[in-house]
DONULUM-475492 format. One record per residue (C-alpha): residue in three letters; residue number from 1; x, y, z. Coordinates in steps of 0.1 Angstrom, whole numbers, plus 5000, padded with zeros to 4 digits. Example, Ala and Ser with C-alpha at 12.3 -4.5 7.8 and 13.67 -1.06 7.14 Angstrom:
<atoms>
 resn resi    u    v    w
  ALA    1 5123 4955 5078
  SER    2 5137 4989 5071
</atoms>
This chain:
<atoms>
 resn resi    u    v    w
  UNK    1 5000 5000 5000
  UNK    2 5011 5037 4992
  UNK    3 5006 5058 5019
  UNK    4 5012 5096 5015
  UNK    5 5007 5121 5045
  UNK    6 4997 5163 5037
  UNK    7 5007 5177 5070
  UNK    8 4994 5215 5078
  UNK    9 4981 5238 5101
  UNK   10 4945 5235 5085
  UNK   11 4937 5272 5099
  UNK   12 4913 5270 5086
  UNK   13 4910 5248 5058
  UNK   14 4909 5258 5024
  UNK   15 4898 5247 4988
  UNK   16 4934 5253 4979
  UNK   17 4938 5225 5005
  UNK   18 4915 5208 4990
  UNK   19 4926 5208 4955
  UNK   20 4959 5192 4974
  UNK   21 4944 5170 4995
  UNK   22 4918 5152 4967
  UNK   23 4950 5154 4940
  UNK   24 4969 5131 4966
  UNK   25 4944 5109 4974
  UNK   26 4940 5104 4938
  UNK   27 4978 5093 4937
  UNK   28 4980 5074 4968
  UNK   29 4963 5046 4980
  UNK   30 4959 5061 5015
  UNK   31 4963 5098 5025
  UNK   32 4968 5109 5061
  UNK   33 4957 5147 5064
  UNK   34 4980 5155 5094
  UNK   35 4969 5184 5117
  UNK   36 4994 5201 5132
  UNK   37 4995 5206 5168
  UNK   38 5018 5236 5169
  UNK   39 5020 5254 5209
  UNK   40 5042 5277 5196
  UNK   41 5014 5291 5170
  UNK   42 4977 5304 5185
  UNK   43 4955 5294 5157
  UNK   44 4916 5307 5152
  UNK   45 4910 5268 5155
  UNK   46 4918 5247 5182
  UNK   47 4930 5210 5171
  UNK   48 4902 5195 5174
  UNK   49 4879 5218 5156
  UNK   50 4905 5217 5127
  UNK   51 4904 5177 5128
  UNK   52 4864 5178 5129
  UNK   53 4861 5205 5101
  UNK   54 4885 5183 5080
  UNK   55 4867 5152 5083
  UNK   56 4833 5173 5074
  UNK   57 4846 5185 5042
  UNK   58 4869 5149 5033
  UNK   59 4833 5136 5040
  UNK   60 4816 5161 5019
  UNK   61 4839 5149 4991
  UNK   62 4836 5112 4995
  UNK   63 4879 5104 4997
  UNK   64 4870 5075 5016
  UNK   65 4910 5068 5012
  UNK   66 4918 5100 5034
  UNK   67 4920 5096 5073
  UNK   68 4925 5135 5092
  UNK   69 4941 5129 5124
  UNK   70 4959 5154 5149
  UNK   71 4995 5152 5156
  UNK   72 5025 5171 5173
  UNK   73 5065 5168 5165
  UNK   74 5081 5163 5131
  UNK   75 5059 5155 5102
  UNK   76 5086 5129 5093
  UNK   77 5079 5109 5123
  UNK   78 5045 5107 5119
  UNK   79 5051 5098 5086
  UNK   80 5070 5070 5101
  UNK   81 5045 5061 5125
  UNK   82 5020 5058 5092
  UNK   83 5043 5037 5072
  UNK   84 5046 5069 5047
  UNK   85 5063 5068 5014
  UNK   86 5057 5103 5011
  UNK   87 5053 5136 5025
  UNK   88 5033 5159 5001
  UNK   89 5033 5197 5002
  UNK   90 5012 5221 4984
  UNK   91 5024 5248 4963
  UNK   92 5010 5282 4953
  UNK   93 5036 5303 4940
  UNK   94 5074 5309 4944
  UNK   95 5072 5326 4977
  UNK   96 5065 5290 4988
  UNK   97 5091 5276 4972
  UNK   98 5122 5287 4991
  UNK   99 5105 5278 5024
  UNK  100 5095 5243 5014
  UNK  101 5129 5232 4993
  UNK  102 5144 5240 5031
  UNK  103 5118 5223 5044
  UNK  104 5124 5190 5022
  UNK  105 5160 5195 5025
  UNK  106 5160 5190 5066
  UNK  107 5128 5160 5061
  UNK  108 5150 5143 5036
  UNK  109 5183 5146 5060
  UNK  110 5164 5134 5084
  UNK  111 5144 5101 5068
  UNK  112 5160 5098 5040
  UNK  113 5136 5069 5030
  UNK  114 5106 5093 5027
  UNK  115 5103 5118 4996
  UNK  116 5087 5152 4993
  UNK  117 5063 5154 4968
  UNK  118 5050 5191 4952
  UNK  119 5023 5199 4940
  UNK  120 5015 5232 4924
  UNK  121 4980 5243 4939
  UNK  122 4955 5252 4907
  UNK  123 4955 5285 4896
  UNK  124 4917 5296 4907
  UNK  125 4935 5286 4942
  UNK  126 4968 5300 4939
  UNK  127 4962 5330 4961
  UNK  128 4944 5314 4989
  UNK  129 4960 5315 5023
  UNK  130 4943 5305 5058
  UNK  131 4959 5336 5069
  UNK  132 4935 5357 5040
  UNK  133 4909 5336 5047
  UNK  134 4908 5350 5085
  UNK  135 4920 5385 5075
  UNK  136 4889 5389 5054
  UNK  137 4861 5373 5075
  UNK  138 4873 5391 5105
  UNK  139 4864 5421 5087
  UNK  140 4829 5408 5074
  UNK  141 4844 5397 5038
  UNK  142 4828 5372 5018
  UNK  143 4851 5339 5019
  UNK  144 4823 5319 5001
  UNK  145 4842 5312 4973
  UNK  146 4875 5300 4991
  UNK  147 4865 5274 5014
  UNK  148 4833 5250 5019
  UNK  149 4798 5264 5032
  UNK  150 4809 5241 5071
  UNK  151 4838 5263 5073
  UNK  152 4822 5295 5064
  UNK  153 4797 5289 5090
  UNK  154 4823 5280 5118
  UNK  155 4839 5313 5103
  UNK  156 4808 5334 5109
  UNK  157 4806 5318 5143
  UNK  158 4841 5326 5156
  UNK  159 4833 5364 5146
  UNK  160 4801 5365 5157
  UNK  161 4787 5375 5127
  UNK  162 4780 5370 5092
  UNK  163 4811 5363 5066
  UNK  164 4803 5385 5042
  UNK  165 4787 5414 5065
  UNK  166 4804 5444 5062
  UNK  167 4808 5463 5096
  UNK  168 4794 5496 5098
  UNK  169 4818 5523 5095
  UNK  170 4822 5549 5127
</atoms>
């Protein structure tokens, strides 16, 4: 069996993340969606709520091949732990690029056994961040159209408001 992980922060997720995470499954026989446990980070989303909304929208998408799970340390040990071939890693554009060629660099130094794969995130995606993703519905933006309707509601909820509401100006 060919098992790939797609490790992330998941904050929340995306349809950029998505794209990734269906495009794997697609490759792989089985695809663990790893949610990182970062302490160091303080995330809109605690872990759990990033695991559950994951599993909603895998769900939602029927990649019955795609297990979300939690974890905390180095993704290359919990690729271990999951028998991994691979560790793959999204891609928007070349301000990615730098960070995750380092990023490969110290995996591959340190399990050697276990390759990076890339893939470039399609273009109607490309611009998506998490980060943009909360910029813009902290300020009432519509986000409809970058990530599924479960995680525009949990949006709306953590701002106590509509996505998509503008705020009245003073």
């Amino acid at each position: 069996m060919r098992t790939s992980i797609c490790p992330g922060s998941f904050d929340p997720v995306t349809l950029g993340h998505l794209d990734i995470i269906e495009r794997a499954a697609n490759l792989f026989d089985h695809v663990y969606v790893a949610v990182l446990d970062n302490p160091e980070k303080e995330p809109l989303f605690s872990v759990d709520e990033r695991v559950e909304l994951l599993q909603l929208v895998v769900e939602g998408e029927s990649l019955e091949n795609v297990t979300v799970e939690g974890f905390r340390g180095l993704s290359v040990n919990y690729a271990r732990d999951k028998g991994a071939i691979a560790i793959v890693r999204g891609l928007r554009a070349v301000t990615d690029f730098e960070w995750e060629l380092k990023l490969s660099a110290m995996n591959r130094n340190l399990a050697p056994e276990i390759e990076t794969v890339f893939m470039m995130t399609s273009a109607e995606y490309s611009f998506i961040s998490s980060s943009a993703v909360k910029e813009v519905a902290s300020l009432g933006g519509n986000v409809s159209r970058w990530v599924c309707r479960t995680v525009e509601r949990r949006l709306q909820d953590k701002f106590g408001r509509k996505v998509g509401e503008q705020r009245e100006s003073n």
